[in-house]
C-alpha positions in Angstrom: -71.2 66.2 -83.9 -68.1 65.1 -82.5 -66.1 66.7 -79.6 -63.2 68.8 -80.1 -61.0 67.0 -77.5 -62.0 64.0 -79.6 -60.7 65.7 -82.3 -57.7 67.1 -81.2 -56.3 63.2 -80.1 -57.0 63.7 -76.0 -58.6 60.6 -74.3 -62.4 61.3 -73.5 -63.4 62.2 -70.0 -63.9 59.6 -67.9 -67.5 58.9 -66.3 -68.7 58.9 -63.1 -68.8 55.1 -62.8 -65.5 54.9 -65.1 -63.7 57.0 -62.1 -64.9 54.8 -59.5 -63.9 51.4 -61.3 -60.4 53.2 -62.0 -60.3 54.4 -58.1 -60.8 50.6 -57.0 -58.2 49.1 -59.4 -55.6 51.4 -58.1 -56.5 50.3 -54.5 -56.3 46.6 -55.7 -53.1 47.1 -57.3 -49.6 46.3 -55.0 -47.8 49.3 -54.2 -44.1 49.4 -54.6 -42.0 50.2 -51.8 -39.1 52.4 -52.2 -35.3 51.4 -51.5 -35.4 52.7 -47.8 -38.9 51.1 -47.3 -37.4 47.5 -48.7 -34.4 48.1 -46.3 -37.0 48.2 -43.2 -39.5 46.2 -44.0 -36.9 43.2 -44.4 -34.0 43.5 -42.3 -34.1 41.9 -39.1 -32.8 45.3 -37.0 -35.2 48.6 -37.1 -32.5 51.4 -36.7 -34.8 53.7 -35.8 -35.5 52.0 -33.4 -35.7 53.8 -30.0 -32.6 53.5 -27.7 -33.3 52.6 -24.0 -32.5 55.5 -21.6 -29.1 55.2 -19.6 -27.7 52.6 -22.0 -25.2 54.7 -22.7 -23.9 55.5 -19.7 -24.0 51.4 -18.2 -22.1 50.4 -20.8 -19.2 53.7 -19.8 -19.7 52.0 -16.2 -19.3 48.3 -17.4 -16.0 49.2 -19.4 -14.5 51.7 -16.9 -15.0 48.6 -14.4 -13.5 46.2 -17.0 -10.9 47.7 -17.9 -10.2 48.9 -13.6 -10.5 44.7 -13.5 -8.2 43.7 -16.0 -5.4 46.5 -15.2 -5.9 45.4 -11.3 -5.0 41.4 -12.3 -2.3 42.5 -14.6 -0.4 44.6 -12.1 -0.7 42.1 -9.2 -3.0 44.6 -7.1 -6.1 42.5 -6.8 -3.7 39.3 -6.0 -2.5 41.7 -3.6 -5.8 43.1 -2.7 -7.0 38.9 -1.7 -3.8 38.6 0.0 -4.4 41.7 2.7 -8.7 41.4 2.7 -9.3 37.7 1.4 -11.9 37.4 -1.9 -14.1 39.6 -3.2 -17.2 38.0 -2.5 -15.9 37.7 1.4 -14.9 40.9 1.7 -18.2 42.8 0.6 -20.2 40.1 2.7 -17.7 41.1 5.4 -18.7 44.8 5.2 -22.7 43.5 5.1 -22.3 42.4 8.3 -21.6 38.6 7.6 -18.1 37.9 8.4 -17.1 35.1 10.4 -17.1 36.9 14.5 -17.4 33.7 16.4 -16.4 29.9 16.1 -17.2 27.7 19.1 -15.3 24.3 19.3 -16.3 21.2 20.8 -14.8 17.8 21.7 -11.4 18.4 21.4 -8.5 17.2 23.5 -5.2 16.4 21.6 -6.2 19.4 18.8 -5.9 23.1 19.8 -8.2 25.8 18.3 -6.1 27.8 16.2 -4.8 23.3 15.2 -8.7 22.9 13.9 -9.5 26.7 12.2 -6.1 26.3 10.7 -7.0 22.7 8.9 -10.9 23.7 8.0 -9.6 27.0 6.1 -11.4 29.7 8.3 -9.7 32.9 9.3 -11.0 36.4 10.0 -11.3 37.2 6.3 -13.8 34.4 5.8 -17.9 34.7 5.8 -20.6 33.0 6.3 -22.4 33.4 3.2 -19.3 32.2 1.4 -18.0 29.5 3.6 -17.9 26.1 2.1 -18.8 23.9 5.4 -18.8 20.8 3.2 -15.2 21.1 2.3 -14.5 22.5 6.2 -15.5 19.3 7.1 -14.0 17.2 4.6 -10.4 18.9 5.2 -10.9 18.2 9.0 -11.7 14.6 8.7 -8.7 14.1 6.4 -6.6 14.9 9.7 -5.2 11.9 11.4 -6.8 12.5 15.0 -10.3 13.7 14.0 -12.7 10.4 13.5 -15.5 12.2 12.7 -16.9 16.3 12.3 -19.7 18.5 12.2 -19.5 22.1 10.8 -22.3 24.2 11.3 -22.6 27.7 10.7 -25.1 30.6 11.9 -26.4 33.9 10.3 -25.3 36.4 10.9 -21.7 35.6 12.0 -21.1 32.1 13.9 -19.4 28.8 13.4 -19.9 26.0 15.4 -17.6 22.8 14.7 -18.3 19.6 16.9 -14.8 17.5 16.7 -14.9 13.3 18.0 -11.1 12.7 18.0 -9.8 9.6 17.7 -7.7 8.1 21.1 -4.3 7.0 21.0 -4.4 3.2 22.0 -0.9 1.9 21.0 2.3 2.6 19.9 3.8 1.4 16.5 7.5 1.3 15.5 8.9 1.0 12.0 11.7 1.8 10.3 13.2 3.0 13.2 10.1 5.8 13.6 7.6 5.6 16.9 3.6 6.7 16.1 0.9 6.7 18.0 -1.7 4.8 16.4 -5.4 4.7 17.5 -8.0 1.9 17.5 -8.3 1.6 14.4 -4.5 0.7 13.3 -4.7 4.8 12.0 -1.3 5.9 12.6 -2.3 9.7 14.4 1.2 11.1 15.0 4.6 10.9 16.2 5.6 9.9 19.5 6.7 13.5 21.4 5.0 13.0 24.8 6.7 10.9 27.4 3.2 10.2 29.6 2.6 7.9 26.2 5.2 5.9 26.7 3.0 3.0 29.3 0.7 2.0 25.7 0.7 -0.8 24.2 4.1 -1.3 21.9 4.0 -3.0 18.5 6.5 -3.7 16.6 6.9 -4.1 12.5 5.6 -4.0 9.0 1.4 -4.1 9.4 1.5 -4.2 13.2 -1.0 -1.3 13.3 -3.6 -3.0 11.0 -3.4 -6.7 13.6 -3.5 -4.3 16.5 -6.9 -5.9 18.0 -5.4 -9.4 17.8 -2.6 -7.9 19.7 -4.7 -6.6 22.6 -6.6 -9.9 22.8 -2.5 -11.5 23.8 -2.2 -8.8 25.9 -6.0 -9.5 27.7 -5.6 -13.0 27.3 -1.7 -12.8 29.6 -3.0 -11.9 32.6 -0.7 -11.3 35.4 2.1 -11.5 32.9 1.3 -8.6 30.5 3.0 -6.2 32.7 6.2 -8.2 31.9 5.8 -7.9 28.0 7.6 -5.9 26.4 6.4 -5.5 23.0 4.7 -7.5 20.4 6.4 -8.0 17.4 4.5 -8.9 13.9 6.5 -11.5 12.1 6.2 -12.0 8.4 2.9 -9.9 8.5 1.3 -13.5 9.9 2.4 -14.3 13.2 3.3 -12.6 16.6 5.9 -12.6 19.0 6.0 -11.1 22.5 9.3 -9.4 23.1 9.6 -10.0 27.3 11.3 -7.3 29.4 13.8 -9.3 30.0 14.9 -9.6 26.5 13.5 -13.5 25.9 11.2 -14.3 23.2 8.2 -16.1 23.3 6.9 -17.4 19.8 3.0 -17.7 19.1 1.4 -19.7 17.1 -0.1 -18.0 13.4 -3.9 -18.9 14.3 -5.7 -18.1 17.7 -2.2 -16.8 19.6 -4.5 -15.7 22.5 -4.9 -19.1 23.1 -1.5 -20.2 23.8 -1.1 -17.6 26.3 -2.8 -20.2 28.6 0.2 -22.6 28.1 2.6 -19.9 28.9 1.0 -19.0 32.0 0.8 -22.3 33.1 4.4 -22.7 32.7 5.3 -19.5 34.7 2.8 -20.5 37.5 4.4 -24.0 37.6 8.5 -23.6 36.8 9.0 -19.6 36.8 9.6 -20.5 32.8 10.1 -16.7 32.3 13.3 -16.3 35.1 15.4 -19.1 33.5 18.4 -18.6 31.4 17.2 -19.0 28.0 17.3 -17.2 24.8 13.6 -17.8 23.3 10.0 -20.1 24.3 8.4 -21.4 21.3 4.8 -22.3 21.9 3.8 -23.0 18.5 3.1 -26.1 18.8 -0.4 -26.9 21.0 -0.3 -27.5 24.2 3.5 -28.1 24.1 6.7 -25.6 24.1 10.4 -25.8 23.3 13.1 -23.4 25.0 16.3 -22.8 23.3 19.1 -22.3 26.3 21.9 -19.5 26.2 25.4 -20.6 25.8 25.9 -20.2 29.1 22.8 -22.2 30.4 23.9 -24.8 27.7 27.4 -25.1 28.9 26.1 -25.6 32.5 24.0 -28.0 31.4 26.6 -30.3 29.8 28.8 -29.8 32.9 25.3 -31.2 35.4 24.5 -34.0 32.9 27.7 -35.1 31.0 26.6 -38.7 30.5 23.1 -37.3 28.5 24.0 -37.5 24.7 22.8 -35.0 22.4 20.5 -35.7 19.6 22.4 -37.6 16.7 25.5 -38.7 19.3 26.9 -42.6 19.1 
C-alpha cells in the first residue's frame, strides 16, 4: 500500500531521529547577520551606545568659556584684565589666600627696597604659588651691585630675599665718564655721590680689570700715596701715577710695586717730587731719569753754561 501523501508528490514525514539530525544541522549551520547586525558587529563605534550623564551640558560650559576666552583676547579685555589684576593663575591664587603680603630684605646698603622688588619682578599682584624664585634671583644677580642672592619664599604669603652687595673700591674714568667700580674691576654705577670722591682713581681703557695691581702701587707708596693723584693704564700694559702736583712718574710694565721703593728713596733723600720737572721715569731698575720744564731747563743752562749738552762740539 502506498501513502496518499506519497502519492500526491509531498515529501514523507520526517522521523523522530530524522528531526533531531535536521535540528542539529541547523544549529551547526552559520547564521547570517542582517545589514544592521553587519553595521554593529564591525564598526569600530557602537551608536547605541549609552551617553555619559552631564556630557551635554560640559561641553555648553567648555564652549560658552571658549568662546568668553577668545572674545576677551580679541577685544583687548583680558590684556586689560592682566594689566589692572596681573595673570590669571596669580590672581585666583591671590583670592586663595596666596598672594605675596610680605617680603623681608636683607644685606642691603647702596640698593633700596622698592630698587630690589623692582629688579626681581615682584609686586602686589604676584603669588607665591606662581613666583618663579629662580629667575628672581637670576634678574637680581644680573644688577651691577648685587654679588650674590638668595630668594626664598614661604606659604602662605612671604618672601625673604638675602642681598651680598658688592662694595665700591675705586673709581674709573673713560671716555670722559666716572664709575664706581668694585673689587672685582665690575663697573657698579655712575659717580653721583661726592663722599666717593677720596677712592682710589684710575684712569683709561682696561684700568678696572688691572685694578689689584693698582692697589698693590698704591700699598707699596707708603707715605706718598696720599700725594698720588691717579693711576693711569698705558697701552693696556703699563701704569703711571698721575701726582697731585701734575708730574708724572713712569712705572715699569712688570712688578711696578717694586719700583715704588726707588721712588721713595728718592723723595726721602732729594724731595724728587717738589722739583721743577715735567715727568720721573723709573723704568729702568734701580735707576730714574727726570725730564726738566722749560723753565727749570733754562735755569739750568744759565747755573752751568760751560756743561755741553749731549751731541755738542
Amino acid at each position: 500500500m502506498r501513502s496518499v501523501s506519497s502519492a500526491a508528490g509531498f515529501a514523507p514525514e520526517p522521523s523522530f531521529v530524522g528531526a533531531m539530525q535536521a535540528s542539529a544541522g541547523a544549529m551547526n549551520s552559520p547564521r547570517v547577520l542582517l545589514r544592521g547586525e553587519r553595521s554593529r558587529q564591525r564598526g569600530a563605534w557602537r551608536f547605541d551606545a549609552r551617553i555619559p550623564r552631564g556630557l551635554g551640558m560640559t561641553m555648553a560650559v567648555v564652549l560658552i568659556f571658549a568662546a568668553f576666552a577668545v572674545g576677551a583676547v580679541r577685544g583687548g579685555h583680558y590684556a586689560a584684565f592682566v594689566r589692572a589684576e596681573g595673570g590669571i593663575g596669580d590672581y585666583l591664587a591671590r583670592q586663595l589666600g596666596f598672594g605675596v603680603k610680605v617680603v623681608t630684605i636683607s644685606g642691603i646698603a647702596r640698593l633700596d627696597e622698592k630698587e630690589v622688588l623692582d629688579i626681581a619682578g615682584i609686586t602686589p599682584k604676584s603669588s607665591i604659588p606662581f613666583l618663579d624664585v629662580d629667575e628672581a634671583r637670576l634678574r637680581l644677580e644680573r644688577a651691577p651691585l648685587v654679588a650674590s642672592v638668595g630668594v626664598r619664599k614661604f606659604y602662605p604669603n612671604r618672601v625673604m630675599i638675602d642681598v651680598v652687595e658688592r662694595g665700591p673700591v675705586a673709581l674709573w674714568q673713560r671716555d670722559g665718564e666716572v664709575s664706581i667700580v668694585a673689587e672685582d674691576g665690575a663697573a657698579l654705577d655712575e659717580l653721583k655721590d661726592a663722599r666717593l670722591n677720596n677712592l682710589p682713581f684710575v684712569v683709561g681703557k682696561g684700568a678696572n680689570k688691572q685694578l689689584k695691581e693698582y692697589l698693590e702701587i698704591l700699598d707699596a707708596s707708603q707715605e706718598l700715596r696720599s700725594k698720588i693723584g691717579a693711576g693711569v693704564y698705558v697701552s693696556e700694559r703699563r701704569w703711571n701715577l698721575r701726582m697731585k702736583s701734575g708730574l708724572d712718574v713712569k712705572l715699569p710694565e712688570v712688578n711696578p710695586a717694586a719700583a715704588m721703593a726707588t721712588l721713595l728713596k728718592l723723595e726721602r733723600d732729594s724731595r724728587i717730587l717738589e722739583k721743577d720737572i715735567l715727568y720721573l721715569d723709573l723704568r729702568e731698575p734701580s735707576r730714574a731719569f727726570a725730564r726738566l720744564s722749560s723753565d727749570a731747563a733754562d735755569a739750568w743752562a744759565q747755573k752751568f753754561p760751560d756743561k755741553k749738552k749731549k751731541g755738542e762740539k
